[in-house]
C-alpha positions as CSV (number, residue, x, y, z in Angstrom):
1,X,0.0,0.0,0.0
2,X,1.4,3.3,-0.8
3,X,1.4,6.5,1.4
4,X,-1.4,8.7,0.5
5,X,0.5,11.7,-0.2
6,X,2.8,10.3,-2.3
7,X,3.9,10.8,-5.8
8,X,5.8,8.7,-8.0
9,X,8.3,11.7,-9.2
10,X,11.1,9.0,-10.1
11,X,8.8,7.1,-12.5
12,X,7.9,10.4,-13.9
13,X,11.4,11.6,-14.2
14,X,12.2,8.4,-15.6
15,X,9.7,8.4,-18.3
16,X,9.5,12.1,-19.1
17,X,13.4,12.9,-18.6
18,X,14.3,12.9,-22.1
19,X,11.3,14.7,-24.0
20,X,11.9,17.7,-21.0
21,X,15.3,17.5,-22.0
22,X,14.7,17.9,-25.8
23,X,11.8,20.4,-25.3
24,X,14.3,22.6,-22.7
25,X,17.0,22.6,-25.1
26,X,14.6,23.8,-27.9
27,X,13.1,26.7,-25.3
28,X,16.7,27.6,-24.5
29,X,17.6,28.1,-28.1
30,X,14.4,30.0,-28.9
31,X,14.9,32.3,-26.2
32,X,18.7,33.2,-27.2
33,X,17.4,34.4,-31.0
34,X,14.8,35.6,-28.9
35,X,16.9,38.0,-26.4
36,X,18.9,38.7,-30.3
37,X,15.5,39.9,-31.8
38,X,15.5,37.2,-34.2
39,X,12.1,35.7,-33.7
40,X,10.1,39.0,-34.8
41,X,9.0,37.8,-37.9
42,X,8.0,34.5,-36.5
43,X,5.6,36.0,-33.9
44,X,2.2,34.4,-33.8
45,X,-1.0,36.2,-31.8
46,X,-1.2,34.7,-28.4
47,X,-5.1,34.1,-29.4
48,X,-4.1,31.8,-32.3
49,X,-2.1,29.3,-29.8
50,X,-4.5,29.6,-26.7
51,X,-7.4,28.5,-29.1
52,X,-5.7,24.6,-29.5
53,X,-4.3,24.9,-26.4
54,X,-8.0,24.8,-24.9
55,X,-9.1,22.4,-27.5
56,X,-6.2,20.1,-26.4
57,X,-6.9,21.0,-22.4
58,X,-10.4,19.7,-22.6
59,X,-8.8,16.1,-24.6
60,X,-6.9,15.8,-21.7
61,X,-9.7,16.3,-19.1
62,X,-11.6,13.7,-21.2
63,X,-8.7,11.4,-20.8
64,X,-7.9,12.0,-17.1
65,X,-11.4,11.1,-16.7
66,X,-12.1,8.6,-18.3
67,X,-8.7,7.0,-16.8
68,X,-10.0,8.0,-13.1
69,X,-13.2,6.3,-13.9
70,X,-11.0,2.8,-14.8
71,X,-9.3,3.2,-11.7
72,X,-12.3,3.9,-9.7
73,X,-14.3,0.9,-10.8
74,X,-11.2,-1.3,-10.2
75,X,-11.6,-0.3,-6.7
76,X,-15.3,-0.9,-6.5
77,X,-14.6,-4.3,-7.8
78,X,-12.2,-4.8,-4.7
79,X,-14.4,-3.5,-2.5
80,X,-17.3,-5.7,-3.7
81,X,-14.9,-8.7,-3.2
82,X,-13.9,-7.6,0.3
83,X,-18.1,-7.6,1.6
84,X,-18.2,-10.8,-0.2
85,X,-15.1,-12.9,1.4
86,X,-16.3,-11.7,4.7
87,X,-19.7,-12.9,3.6
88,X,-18.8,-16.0,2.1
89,X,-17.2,-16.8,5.9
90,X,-20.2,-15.7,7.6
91,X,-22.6,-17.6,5.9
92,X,-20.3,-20.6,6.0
93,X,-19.8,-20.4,9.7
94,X,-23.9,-19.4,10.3
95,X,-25.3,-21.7,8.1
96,X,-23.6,-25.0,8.3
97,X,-24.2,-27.9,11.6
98,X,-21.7,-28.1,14.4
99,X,-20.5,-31.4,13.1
100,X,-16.5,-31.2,13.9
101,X,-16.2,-32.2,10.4
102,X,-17.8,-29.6,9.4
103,X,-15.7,-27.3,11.1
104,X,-12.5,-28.5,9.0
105,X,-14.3,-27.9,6.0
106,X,-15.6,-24.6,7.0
107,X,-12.2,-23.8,7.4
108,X,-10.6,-25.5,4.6
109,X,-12.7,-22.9,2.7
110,X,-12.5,-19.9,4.1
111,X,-8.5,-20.4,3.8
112,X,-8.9,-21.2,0.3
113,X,-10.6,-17.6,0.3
114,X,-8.2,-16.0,1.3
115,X,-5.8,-17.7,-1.4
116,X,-7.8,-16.5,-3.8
117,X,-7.6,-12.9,-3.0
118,X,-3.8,-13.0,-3.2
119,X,-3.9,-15.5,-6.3
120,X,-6.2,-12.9,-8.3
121,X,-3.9,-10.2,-7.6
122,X,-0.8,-11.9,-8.7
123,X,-2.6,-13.1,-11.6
124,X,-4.0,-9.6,-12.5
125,X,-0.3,-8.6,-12.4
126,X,1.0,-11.4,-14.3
127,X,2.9,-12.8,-11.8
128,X,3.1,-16.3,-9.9
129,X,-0.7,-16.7,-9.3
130,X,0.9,-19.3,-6.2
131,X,3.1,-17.1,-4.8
132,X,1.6,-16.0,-1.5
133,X,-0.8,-19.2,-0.7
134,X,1.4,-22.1,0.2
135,X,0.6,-21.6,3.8
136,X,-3.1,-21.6,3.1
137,X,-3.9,-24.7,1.1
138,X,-2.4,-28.2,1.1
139,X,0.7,-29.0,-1.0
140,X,-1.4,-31.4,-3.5
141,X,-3.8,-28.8,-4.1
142,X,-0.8,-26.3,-4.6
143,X,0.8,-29.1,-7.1
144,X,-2.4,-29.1,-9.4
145,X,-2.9,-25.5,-9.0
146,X,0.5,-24.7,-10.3
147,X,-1.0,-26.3,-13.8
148,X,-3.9,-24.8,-13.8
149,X,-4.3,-21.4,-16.4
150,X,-6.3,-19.6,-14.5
151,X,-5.4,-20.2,-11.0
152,X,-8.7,-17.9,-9.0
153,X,-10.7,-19.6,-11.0
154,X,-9.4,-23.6,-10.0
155,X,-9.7,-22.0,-6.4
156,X,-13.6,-21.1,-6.2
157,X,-13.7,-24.1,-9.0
158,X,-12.9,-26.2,-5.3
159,X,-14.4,-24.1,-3.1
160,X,-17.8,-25.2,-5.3
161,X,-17.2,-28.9,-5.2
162,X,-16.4,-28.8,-1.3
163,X,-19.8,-26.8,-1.0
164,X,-21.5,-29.4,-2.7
165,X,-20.1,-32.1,-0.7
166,X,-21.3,-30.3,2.3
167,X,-24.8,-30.1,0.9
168,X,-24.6,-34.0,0.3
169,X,-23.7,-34.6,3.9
170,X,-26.8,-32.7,5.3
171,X,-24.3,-29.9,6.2
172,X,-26.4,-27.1,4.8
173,X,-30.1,-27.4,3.2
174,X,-30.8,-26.6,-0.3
175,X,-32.0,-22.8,0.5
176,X,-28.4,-22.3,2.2
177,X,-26.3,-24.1,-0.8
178,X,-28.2,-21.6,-3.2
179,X,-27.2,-18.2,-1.0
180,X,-23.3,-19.7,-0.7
181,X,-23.6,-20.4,-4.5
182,X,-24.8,-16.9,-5.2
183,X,-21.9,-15.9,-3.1
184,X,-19.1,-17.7,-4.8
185,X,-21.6,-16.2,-8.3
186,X,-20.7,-12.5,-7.2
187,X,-16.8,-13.8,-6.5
188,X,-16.6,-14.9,-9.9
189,X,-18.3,-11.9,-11.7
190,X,-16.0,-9.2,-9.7
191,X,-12.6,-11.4,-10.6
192,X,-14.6,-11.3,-14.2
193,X,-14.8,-7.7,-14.1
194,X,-11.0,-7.4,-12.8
195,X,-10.0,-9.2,-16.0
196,X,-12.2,-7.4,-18.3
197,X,-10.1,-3.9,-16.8
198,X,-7.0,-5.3,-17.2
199,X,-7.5,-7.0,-20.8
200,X,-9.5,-3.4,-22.6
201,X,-6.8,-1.6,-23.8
202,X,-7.5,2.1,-23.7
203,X,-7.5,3.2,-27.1
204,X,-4.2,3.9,-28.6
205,X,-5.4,6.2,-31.6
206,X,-6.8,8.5,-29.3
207,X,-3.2,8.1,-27.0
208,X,-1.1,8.8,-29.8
209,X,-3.2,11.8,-31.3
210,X,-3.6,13.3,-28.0
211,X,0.3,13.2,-27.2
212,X,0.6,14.6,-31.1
213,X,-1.2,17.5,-30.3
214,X,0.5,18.2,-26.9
215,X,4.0,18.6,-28.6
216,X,2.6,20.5,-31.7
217,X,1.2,22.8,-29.1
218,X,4.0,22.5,-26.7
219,X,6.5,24.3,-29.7
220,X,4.3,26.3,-30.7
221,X,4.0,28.4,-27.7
222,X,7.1,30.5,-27.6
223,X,6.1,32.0,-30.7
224,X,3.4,33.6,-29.2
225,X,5.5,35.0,-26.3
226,X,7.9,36.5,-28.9
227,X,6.7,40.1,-27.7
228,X,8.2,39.2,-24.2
229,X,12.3,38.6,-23.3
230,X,14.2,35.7,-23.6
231,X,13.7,34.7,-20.0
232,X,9.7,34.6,-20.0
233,X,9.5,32.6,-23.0
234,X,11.7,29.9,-21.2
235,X,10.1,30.1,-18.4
236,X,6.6,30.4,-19.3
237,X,6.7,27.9,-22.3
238,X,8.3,25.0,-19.7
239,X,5.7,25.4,-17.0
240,X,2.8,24.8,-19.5
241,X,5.0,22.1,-21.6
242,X,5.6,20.2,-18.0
243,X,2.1,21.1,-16.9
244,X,0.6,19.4,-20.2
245,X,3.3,16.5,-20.2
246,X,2.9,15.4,-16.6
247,X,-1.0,16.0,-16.4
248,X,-1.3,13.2,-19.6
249,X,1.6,11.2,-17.8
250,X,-0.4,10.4,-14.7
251,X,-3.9,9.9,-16.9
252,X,-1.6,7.0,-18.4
253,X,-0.7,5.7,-15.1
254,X,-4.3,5.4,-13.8
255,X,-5.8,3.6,-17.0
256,X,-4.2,0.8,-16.0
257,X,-5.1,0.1,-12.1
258,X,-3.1,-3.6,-11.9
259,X,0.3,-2.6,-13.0
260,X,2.0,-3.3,-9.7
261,X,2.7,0.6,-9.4
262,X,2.5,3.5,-7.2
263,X,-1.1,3.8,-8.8
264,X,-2.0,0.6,-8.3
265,X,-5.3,-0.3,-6.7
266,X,-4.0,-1.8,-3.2
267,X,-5.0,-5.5,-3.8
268,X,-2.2,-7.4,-1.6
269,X,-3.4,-5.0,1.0
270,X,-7.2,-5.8,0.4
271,X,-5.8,-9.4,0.6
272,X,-4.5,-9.5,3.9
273,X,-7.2,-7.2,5.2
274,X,-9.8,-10.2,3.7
275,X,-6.7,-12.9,5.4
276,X,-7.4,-10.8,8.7
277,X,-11.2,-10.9,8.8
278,X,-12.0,-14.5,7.8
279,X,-9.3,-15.5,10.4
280,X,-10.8,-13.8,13.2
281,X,-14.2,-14.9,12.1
282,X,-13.0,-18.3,12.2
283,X,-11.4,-17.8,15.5
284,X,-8.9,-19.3,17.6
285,X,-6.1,-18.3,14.5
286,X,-2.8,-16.6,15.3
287,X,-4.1,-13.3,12.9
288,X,-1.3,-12.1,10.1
289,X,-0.3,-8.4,10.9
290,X,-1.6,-5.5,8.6
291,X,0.9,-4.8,5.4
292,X,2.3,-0.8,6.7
293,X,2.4,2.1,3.8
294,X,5.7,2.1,2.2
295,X,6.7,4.9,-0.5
296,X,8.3,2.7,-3.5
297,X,8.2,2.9,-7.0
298,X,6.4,-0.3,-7.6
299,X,4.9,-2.4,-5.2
300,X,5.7,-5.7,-4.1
C-alpha cells in the first residue's frame, strides 16, 4: 500500500526525462534568438495558440477522466470482493451444523478464500498466481494449482465442489447451498470484471493523437510570447509544456489500475485485510499483521 500523499516523481522523471530535456533545449535556443531579436517575424497572436491549447486541455480532461473512472471501478470491484469474502465466511460459519467435520471444511474454505484474494492479484499482475498461498492450502492442491491457467478460478472451482459435498452430507439445506452459490456467483463476476479492466486496452489512436497535439502545441507556444524577453519565454513555455506532459503522464498511469505501481489499486493490502477478517471470524487463529504504507516505486 502506498502513502497517501505520495507521488511517484522517479517514475515520472524516468519516463519524461528525455522529451523535457529535448523540449528545454529547444526553449533555451528559442529564447537566445529571442533576447537577439530574431524571432520577430516568427511571432504568432497569443489568441491563435490559446485557441488549440483549450481544444487540447479539454482532450486531456476527457482522458484524465475517463482513466480515473478505470481506476475507480477497479476499486469498487475490490471493495465488492472484500463484503463478499467476509460474507462467504459468515454464511459458512452461520449456516452449516456443528458437526466437527464440518468445522475442518468450514475452514478449509475460508482459507482457500483468502488464497484466492492473493492469487487474483498476482494473476492480475501477471505474476506467480501461487506465490503467496502455500501456507493456506495443502501441497497437493498447490501441485495441481500450479498447472492450472487460471489459477482464482481452479480455487472457487474447489471451493464449489467442497460446497457441494457439504450439501450432500446434510451440512447445509438446499436454501443455504443456493445463497453460498450466489456468493461464490458475485466472486466470480468481480474477478470477471478485474480481468475485463485489465485485458480493454485504452485506445491507442486517441493516446497517440492526444500526445501529437500536446508537442505541436508544446513548440508552438514561444512564438506567441515572442513580444516578451528571452527569460519569460523559457520560463513560461516550460511550465505549460511540464504542466501538459505530466498531467497526460499520470492519466496513463491510472488507466491501467493492476500494473503493480505506485497507482495501483492496493489488492495485496485488500488481501490481507480479507486474510485478517475471515481469520478472526474463524477464530482461535494466530491473525497475520496489517501490510504498513511504504513509499516505493512499484509495489511488491
Amino acid at each position: 500500500m502506498v502513502t497517501r500523499l505520495y507521488i511517484p516523481w522517479k517514475r515520472l522523471f524516468k519516463d519524461l526525462w528525455f522529451s523535457v530535456l529535448i523540449i528545454t533545449i529547444y526553449m533555451l535556443f528559442l529564447s537566445i534568438l529571442d533576447d537577439e531579436h530574431m524571432l520577430s517575424n516568427l511571432s504568432l497572436p497569443l489568441g491563435i495558440i490559446t485557441v488549440p491549447g483549450t481544444a487540447i486541455s479539454l482532450l486531456l480532461a476527457f482522458r484524465t477522466n475517463s482513466s480515473y473512472q478505470r481506476w475507480w471501478e477497479a476499486r469498487m470491484v475490490w471493495g465488492a470482493i472484500v463484503n463478499d469474502s467476509r460474507s462467504w465466511v459468515r454464511q459458512l460459519m452461520t449456516f452449516s451444523s456443528s458437526d466437527p467435520k464440518a468445522r475442518v471444511m468450514i475452514v478449509e474454505m475460508a482459507s482457500r478464500q483468502c488464497a484466492w484474494c492473493y492469487s487474483l492479484t498476482r494473476h492480475l499482475r501477471r505474476q506467480d498466481p501461487t506465490r503467496d498461498i502455500s501456507n493456506l492450502i495443502n501441497k497437493t492442491e498447490l501441485s495441481a494449482l500450479q498447472k492450472s491457467k487460471n489459477v482464482p478460478n481452479a480455487l472457487l472451482y474447489s471451493n464449489a465442489k467442497m460446497l457441494k459435498q457439504m450439501h450432500k452430507l446434510d451440512y447445509i439445506d438446499s436454501y443455504q447451498l443456493v445463497q453460498l452459490d450466489q456468493t461464490l456467483t458475485n466472486l466470480t463476476d468481480s474477478m470477471g470484471k478485474c480481468e475485463r479492466i485489465k485485458n480493454t486496452v485504452f485506445p491507442s489512436m486517441y493516446t497517440l493523437l492526444l500526445e501529437i497535439l500536446i508537442y505541436l502545441f508544446i513548440f508552438s507556444v514561444p512564438y506567441g510570447l515572442v513580444e516578451t524577453n528571452g527569460l519569460v519565454l523559457l520560463v513560461t513555455s516550460l511550465t505549460l509544456a511540464m504542466a501538459f506532459l505530466v498531467i497526460e503522464r499520470i492519466a496513463t498511469y491510472l488507466q491501467d489500475p493492476f500494473e503493480n505501481t505506485s497507482s495501483d489499486t492496493p489488492m495485496l493490502t485488500l488481501s490481507r485485510t480479507i486474510e485478517i477478517n475471515i481469520k478472526d471470524e474463524l477464530g482461535n487463529i494466530t491473525l497475520p499483521e496489517p501490510l504498513k504504507p511504504v513509499r516505493p516505486h512499484v509495489i511488491m
